[in-house]
C-alpha positions as CSV (number, residue, x, y, z in Angstrom):
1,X,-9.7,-13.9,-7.8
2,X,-8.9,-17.0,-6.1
3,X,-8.1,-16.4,-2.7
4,X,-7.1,-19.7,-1.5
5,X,-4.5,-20.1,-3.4
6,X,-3.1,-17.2,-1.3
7,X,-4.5,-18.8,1.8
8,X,-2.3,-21.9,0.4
9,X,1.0,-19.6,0.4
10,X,0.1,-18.4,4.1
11,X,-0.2,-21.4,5.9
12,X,2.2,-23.5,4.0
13,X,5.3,-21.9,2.1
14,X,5.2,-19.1,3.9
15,X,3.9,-20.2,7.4
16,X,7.0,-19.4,9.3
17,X,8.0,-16.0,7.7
18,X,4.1,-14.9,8.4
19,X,4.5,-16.5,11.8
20,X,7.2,-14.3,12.8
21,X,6.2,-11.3,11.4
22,X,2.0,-11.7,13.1
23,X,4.8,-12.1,16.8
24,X,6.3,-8.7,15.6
25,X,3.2,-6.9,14.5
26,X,1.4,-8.0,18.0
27,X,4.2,-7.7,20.3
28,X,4.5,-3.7,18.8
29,X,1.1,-3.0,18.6
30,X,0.7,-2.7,22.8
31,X,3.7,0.4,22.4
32,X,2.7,1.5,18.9
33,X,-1.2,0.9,18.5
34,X,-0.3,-0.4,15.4
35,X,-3.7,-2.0,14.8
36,X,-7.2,-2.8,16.4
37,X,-7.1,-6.1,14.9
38,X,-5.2,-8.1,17.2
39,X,-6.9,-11.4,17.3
40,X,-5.0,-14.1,15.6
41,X,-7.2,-15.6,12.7
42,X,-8.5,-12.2,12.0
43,X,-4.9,-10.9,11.5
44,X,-4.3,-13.6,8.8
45,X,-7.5,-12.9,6.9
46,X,-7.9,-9.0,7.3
47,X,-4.2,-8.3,7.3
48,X,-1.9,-10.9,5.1
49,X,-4.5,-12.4,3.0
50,X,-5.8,-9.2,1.4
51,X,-2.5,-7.7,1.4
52,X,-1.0,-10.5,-0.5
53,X,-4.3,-10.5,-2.7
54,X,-2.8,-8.3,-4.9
55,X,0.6,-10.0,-5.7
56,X,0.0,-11.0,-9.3
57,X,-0.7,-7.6,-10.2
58,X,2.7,-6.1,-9.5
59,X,5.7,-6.9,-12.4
60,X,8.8,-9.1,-11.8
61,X,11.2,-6.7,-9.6
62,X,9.7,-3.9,-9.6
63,X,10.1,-0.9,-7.6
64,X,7.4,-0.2,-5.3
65,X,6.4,3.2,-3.0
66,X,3.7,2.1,-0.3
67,X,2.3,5.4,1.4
68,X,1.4,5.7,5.1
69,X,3.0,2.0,5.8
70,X,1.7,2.1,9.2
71,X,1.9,-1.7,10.2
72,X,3.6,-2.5,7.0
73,X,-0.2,-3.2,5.1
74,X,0.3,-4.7,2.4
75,X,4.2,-4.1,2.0
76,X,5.6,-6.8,4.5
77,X,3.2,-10.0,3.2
78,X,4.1,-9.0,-0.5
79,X,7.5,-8.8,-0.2
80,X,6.9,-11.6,2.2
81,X,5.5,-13.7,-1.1
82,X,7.3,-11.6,-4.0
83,X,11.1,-11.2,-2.5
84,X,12.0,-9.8,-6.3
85,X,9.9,-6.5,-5.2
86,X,12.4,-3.6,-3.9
87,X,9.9,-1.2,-1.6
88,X,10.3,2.1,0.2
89,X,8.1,2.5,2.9
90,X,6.7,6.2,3.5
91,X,5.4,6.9,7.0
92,X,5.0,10.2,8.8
93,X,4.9,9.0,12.2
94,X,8.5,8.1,13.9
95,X,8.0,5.5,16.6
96,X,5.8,3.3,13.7
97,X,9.5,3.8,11.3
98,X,10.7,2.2,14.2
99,X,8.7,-0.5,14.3
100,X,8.7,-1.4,10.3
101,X,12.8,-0.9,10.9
102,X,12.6,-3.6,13.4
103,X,10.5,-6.0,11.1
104,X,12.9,-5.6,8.2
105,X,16.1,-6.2,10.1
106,X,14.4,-9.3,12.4
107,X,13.0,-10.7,8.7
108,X,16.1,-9.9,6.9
109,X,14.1,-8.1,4.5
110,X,16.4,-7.1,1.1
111,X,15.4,-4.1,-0.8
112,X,13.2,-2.5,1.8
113,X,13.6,1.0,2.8
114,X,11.7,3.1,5.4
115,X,11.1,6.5,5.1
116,X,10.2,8.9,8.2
117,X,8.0,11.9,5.9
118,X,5.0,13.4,4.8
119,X,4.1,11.7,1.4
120,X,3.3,15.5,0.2
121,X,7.0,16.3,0.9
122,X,8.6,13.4,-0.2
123,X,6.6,13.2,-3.6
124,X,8.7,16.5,-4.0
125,X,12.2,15.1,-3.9
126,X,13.7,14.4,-7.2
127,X,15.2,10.8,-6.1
128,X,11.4,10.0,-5.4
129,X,9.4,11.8,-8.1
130,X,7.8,9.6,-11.1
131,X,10.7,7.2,-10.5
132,X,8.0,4.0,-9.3
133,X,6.7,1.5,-11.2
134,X,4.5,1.0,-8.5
135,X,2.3,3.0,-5.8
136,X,0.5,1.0,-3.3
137,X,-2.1,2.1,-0.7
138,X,-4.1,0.7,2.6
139,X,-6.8,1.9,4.2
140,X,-5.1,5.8,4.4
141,X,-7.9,8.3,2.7
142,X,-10.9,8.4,0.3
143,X,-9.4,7.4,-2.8
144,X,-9.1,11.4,-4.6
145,X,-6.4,11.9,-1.3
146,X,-5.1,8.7,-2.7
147,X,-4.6,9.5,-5.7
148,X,-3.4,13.2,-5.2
149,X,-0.9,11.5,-2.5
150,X,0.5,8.4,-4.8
151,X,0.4,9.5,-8.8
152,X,3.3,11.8,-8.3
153,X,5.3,9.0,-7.1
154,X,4.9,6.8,-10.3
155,X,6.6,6.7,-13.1
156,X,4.6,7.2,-16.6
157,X,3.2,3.0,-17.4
158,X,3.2,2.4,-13.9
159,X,0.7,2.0,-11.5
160,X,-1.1,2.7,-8.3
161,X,-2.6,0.1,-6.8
162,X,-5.8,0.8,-3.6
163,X,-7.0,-1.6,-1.8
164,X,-10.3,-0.6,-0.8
165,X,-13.8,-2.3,0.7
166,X,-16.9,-1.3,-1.6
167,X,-15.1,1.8,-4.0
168,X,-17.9,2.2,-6.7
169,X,-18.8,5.9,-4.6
170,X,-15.3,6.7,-4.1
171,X,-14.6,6.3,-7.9
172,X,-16.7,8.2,-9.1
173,X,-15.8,10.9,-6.4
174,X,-12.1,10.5,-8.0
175,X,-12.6,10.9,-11.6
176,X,-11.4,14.1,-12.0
177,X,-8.7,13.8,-9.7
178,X,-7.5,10.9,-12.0
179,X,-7.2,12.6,-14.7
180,X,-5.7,15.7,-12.5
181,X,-2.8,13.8,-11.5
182,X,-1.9,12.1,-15.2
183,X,-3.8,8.8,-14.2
184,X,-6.7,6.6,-15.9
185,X,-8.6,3.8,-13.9
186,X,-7.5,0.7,-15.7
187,X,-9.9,-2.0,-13.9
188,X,-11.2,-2.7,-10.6
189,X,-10.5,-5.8,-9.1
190,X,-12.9,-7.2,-6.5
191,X,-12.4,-10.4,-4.1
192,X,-14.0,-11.6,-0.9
193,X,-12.0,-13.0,1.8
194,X,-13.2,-16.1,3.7
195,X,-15.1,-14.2,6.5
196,X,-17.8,-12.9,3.8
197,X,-15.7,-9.6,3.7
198,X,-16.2,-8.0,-0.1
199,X,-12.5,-6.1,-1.3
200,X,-11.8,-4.2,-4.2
201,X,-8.2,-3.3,-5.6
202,X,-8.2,-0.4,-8.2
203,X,-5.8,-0.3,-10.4
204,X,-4.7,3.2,-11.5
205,X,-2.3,3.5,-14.7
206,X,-0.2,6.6,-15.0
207,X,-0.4,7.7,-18.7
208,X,0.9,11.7,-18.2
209,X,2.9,13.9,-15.9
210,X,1.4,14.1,-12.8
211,X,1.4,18.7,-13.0
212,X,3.9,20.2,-10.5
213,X,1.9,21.9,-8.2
214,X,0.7,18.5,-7.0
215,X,0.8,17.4,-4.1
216,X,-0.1,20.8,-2.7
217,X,0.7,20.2,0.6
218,X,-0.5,21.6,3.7
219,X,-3.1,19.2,4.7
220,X,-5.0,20.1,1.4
221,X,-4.7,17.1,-0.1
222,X,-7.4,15.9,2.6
223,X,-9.2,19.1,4.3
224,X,-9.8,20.5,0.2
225,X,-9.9,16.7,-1.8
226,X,-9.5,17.4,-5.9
227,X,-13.2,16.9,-6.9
């Protein structure tokens, strides 16, 4: 994967659009603690370039459910890059909906909803069940959590998409969870950002019904992982 062609979008197309939003993220971030990353350069390499890393993989306007949005990783630089991309943004914690409300008003942001709830409980709701063509995921939980959070959401030929450091362990951890939920690992993607930093995007295909006991709520998804 070429990254500076990415690097190229940042800093030129994009610059003022990624300008605004880094003011945003770092402004909120002293009320919110939104990240520990706070120093400039480092937000543009850790933050938009690998979140934008994985824009060719998603399909022209497709419908997209990011879990546990936190500071909008990597919703806000995709649709930032990809405008086509409709999103709903899932994240349990209030004052953080607040803040990824605030970035999609102050960018004019089209087709990007945010959602105060539990993944586990919204995965339940018949509007949001298997209706995605897309899951996306950043630095949440081990990838069977992941998996056991996201699949439900996804529509059968869609995918879920994890951006993840070095994944070969948690892959192999997640192979029956996979297959669990009505997924099947369709390729690993891996990339290394300009500080040295090795990234992997796995790219999950939903080929069956993801059973409806799952998510099983309660916390079990991470205290009792699908192994």
């Amino acid at each position: 994967m070429n990254c500076k062609h990415y690097t190229d979008l940042i800093s030129g197309e994009y610059k003022e659009k990624f300008e605004n939003f880094k003011n945003l993220l770092l402004d909120y971030n002293n009320k919110f603690n939104l990240t520990a990353i706070t120093d400039e350069k480092e937000v543009y390499i850790k933050h938009f370039l690998d979140s934008v890393a994985g824009e060719s993989f998603f399909t022209q306007n497709a419908s997209v459910v990011e879990i546990g949005s936190g500071g909008g990783f990597p919703s806000v630089p995709l649709k930032l890059v990809r405008d086509d991309l409709k999103f709903l943004l899932i994240e349990s914690t209030g004052k953080k909906c607040g803040y990824l409300q605030t970035v999609v008003d102050k960018l004019n942001l089209k087709n990007v909803e945010v959602k105060n709830a539990r993944a586990e409980d919204a995965a339940r709701e018949v509007i949001y069940r298997e209706k995605f063509d897309f899951a996306v995921a950043r630095a949440v939980a081990r990838l069977n959590t992941l998996c056991e959070y996201c699949l439900p959401f996804v529509k059968i030929g869609g995918k879920f998409i994890a951006y993840k450091g070095d994944a070969a362990e948690e892959i192999k951890e997640a192979a029956n969870a996979i297959k669990i939920l009505g997924g099947e690992l369709e390729r690993q993607e891996q990339y290394e950002l300009p500080n040295g930093e090795k990234r992997t995007l796995i790219i999950i295909k939903k080929v069956a019904h993801t059973p409806r006991q799952y998510p099983r709520g309660q916390g079990k998804e991470r205290k009792a992982p699908l192994i």
